[in-house]
C-alpha positions as CSV (number, residue, x, y, z in Angstrom):
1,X,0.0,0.0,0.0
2,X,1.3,3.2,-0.8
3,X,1.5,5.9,1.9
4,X,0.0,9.6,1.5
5,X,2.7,11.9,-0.1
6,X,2.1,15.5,0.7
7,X,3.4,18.8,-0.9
8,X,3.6,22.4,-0.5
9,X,3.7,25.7,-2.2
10,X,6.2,27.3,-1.0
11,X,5.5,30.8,-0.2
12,X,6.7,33.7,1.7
13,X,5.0,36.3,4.5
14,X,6.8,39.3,5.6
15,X,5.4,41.5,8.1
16,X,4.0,44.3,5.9
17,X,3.4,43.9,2.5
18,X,6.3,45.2,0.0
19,X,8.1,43.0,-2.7
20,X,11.6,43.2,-3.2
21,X,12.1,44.1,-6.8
22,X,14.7,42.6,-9.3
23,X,16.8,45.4,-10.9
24,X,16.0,44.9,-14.5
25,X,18.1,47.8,-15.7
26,X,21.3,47.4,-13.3
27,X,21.5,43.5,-13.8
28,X,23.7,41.7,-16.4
29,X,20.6,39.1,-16.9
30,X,16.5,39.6,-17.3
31,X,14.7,37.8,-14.8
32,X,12.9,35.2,-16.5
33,X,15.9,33.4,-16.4
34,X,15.4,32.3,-12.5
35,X,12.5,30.2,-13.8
36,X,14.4,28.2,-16.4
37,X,15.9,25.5,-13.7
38,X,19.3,26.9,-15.4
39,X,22.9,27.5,-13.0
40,X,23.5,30.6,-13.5
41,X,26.7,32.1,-13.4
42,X,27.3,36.3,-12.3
43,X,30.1,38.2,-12.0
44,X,28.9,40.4,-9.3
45,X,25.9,40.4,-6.5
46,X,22.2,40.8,-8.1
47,X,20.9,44.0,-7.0
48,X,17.2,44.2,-5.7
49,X,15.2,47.0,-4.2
50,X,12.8,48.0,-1.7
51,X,11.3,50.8,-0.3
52,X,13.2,51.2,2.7
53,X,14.9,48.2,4.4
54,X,13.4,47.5,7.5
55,X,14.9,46.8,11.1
56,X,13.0,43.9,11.5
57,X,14.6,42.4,7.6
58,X,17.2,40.0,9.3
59,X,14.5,37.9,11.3
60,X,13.1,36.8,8.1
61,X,14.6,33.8,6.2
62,X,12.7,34.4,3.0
63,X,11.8,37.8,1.7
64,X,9.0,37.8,-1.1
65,X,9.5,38.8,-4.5
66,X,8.5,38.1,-8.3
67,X,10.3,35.3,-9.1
68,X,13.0,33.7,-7.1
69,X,12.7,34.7,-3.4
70,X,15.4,35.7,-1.7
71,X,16.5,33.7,1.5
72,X,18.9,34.0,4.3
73,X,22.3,32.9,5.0
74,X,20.6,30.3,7.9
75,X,18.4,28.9,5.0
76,X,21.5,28.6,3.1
77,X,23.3,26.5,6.0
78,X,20.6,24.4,6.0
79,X,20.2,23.5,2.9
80,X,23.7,23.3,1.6
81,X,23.3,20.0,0.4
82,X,20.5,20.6,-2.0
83,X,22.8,22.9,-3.3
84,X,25.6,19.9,-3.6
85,X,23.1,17.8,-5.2
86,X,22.0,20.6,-8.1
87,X,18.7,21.1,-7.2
88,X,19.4,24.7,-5.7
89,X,22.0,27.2,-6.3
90,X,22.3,30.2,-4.2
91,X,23.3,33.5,-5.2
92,X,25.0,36.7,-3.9
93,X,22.6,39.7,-3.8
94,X,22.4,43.6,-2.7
95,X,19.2,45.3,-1.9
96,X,18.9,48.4,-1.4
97,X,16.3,51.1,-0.4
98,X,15.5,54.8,-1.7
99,X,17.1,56.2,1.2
100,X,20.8,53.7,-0.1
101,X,20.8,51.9,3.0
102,X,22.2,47.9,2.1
103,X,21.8,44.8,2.7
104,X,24.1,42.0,1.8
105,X,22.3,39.3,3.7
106,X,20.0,37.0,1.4
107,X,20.8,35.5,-1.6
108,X,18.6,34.3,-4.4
109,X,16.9,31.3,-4.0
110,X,17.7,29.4,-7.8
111,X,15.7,26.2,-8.3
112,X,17.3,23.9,-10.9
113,X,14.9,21.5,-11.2
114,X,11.9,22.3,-13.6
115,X,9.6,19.3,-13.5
116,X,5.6,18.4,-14.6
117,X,3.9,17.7,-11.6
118,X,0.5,18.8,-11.8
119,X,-2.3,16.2,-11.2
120,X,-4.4,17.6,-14.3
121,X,-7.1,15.0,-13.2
122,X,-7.5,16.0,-9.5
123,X,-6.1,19.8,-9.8
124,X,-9.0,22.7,-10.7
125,X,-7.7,25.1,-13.1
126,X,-8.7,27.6,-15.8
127,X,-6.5,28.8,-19.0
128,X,-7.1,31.6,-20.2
129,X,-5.5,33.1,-23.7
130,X,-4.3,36.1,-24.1
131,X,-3.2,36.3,-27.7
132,X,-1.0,33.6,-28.2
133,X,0.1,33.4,-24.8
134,X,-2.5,30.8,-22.3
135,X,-1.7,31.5,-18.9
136,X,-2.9,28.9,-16.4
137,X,-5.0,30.0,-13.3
138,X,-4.9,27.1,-10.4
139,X,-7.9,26.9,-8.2
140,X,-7.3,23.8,-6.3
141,X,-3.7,22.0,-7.2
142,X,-2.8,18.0,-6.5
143,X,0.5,16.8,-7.3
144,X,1.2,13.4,-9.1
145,X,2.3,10.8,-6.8
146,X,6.0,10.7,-6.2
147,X,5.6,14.3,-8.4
148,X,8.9,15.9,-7.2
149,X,10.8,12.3,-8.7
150,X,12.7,12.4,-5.7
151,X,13.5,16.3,-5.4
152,X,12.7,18.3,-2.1
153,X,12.1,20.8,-4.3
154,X,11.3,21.8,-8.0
155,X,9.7,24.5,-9.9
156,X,6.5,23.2,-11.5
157,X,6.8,23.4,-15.5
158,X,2.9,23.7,-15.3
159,X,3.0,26.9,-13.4
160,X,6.6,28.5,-13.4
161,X,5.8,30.7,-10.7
162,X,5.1,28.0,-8.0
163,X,8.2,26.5,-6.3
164,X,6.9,22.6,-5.2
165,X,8.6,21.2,-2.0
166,X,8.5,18.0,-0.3
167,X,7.1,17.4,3.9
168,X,10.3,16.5,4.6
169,X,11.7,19.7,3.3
170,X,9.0,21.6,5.7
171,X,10.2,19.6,8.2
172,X,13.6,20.8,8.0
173,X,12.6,24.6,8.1
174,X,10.8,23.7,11.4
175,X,13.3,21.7,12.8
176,X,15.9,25.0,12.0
177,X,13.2,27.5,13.3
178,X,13.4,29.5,9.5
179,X,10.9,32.2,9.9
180,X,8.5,33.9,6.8
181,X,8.1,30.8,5.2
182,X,4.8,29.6,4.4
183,X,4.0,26.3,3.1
184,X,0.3,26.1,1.4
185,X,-0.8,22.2,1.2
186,X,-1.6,21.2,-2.1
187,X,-5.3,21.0,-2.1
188,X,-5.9,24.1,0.0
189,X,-8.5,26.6,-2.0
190,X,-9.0,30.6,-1.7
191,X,-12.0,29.7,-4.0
192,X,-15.5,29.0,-1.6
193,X,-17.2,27.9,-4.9
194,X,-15.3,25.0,-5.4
């Protein structure tokens, strides 16, 4: 009998709600590369701005953004060896705010491994075209059993945007005590209609 396999969106809450915004014009590459599963090599931090950079910035291990979140040097530690194995790779970055304050703390979180994992069956979803582009809407997502093909974490080639991680992955982040991460169970719905 096989057991229950659970996943999880990774997500990330921070205590008011900004985004930290990738520097299109002052970085050597465009952003859509982060969602390409690709190692990427740079000469130089990314740079990424905010608002202002808060005091409270440091007590967060994940700091939300576009694309690739951004994640702290203790999420880093503990997870060096997803990093060994090349399903992560972790990159220097700057943020700064409007005021030039800077912080050299995070780095961007790069996952390599771009894999189809949706349960089309199971999973409630809408695409919608826009031209020639169909964008996919997810109102309820399931993940094919043993989805992640022994990652702890992938980006789903379904959705690009959602970063897939395993329990045991969540486990970890408790076990370490990483704070701002949130981990949305597949299956969970904002929709009441469903």
């Amino acid at each position: 009998m096989q057991k229950n396999i659970m996943y999880f969106e990774l997500t990330a809450f921070y205590k008011r709600d900004v985004y930290f915004v990738y520097d299109e014009e002052q970085n050597e590459l465009s952003n859509k590369i982060f969602n390409q599963g690709e190692e990427i090599s740079v000469s130089k931090p990314l740079l990424f701005s905010v608002d202002k950079i808060d005091s409270y910035i440091n007590n967060y291990d994940i700091l939300p953004t576009y694309n690739a979140p951004l994640v702290s040097k203790r999420l880093k530690n503990n997870f060096e060896d997803l990093e060994n194995d090349k399903q992560i790779q972790f990159i220097n970055v700057t943020i700064s705010d409007q005021k030039g304050n800077i912080n050299n703390d995070y780095y961007l979180l790069n996952v390599l491994k771009v894999v189809p994992c949706m349960d089309m069956e199971k999973s409630i979803y809408d695409i919608k075209t826009y031209g020639k582009t169909a964008v996919i809407q997810i109102k309820k997502l399931y993940i094919i059993s043993n989805g992640l093909k022994n990652y702890d974490i992938i980006r789903m080639k379904e959705k690009k945007a959602y970063i897939i991680v395993t329990k045991e992955f969540t486990k970890r982040c408790e076990v370490a005590k990483l704070k701002g991460l949130d981990f949305v169970p597949e299956g969970y719905s904002i929709y009441t209609d469903i």
